[in-house]
N, C-alpha and C positions, 0 to 999 in steps of 0.2 A: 504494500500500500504506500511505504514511503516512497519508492520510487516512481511510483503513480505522480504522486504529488509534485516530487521535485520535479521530473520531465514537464508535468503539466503548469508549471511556474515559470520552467524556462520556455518553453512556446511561449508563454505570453506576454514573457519580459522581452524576448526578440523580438516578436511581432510588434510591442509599442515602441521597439527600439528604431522599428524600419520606418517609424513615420516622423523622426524627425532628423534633420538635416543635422550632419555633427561635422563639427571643426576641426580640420586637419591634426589639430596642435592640442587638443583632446583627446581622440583617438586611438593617436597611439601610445603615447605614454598612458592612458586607459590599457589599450588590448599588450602590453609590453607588461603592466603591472599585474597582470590577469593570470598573464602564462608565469609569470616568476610566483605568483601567489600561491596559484594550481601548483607548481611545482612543489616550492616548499610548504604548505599545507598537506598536501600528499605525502610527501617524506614525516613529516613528523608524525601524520595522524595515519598513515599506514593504511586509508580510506578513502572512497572516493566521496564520502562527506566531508574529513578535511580536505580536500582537492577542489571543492564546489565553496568552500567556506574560504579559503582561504585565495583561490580566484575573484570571491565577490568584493573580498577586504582589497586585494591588489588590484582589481579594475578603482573600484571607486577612490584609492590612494591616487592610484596612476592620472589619475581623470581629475584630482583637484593640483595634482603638479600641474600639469600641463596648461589649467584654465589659469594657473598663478602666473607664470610663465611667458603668459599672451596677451603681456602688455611692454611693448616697447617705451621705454622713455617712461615709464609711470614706476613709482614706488608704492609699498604698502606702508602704512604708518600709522601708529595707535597715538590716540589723544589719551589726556589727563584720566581719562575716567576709564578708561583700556579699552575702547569702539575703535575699529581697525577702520581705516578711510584710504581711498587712494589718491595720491596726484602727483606733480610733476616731477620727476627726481632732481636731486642737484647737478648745479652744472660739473659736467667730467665724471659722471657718475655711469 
């Protein structure tokens, strides 16, 4: 039965995955963090639950490097109260 379920999660996380337009620079450090995930989640949990578990942790890792990433000339930077804001980096930066 669980593998009922987990197949029938992943068809549907695909299928909403194929309607939307994804960003070169998302991508693949998303599908890079996925197979390194699967890899080492498989090795340590000796299962293809850690392998599944450990793909969903390295895609969505991979997937917020990459949107970090995909801003030329811009910096990230926390105010006084610790709200993370972005804008222009310094000059020679």
């Amino acid at each position: 039965m669980r593998k009922i379920v987990i197949a029938a999660v992943s068809i549907v996380t695909l299928g909403l995955a194929g309607c939307q337009g994804v960003d070169r620079n998302i991508a693949a450090p998303a599908a890079i963090g996925g197979l390194g995930g699967a890899a080492i989640g498989g090795a340590i949990g000796g299962d293809v639950e850690g392998a599944l578990i450990g793909a969903g942790v390295g895609a969505a890792a991979g997937a917020l490097v990459g949107a970090a990433t995909n801003r030329p000339g811009e910096c990230v930077y926390r105010d006084g109260r610790g709200q993370r804001y972005v804008a222009a980096c310094p000059a020679g930066y």
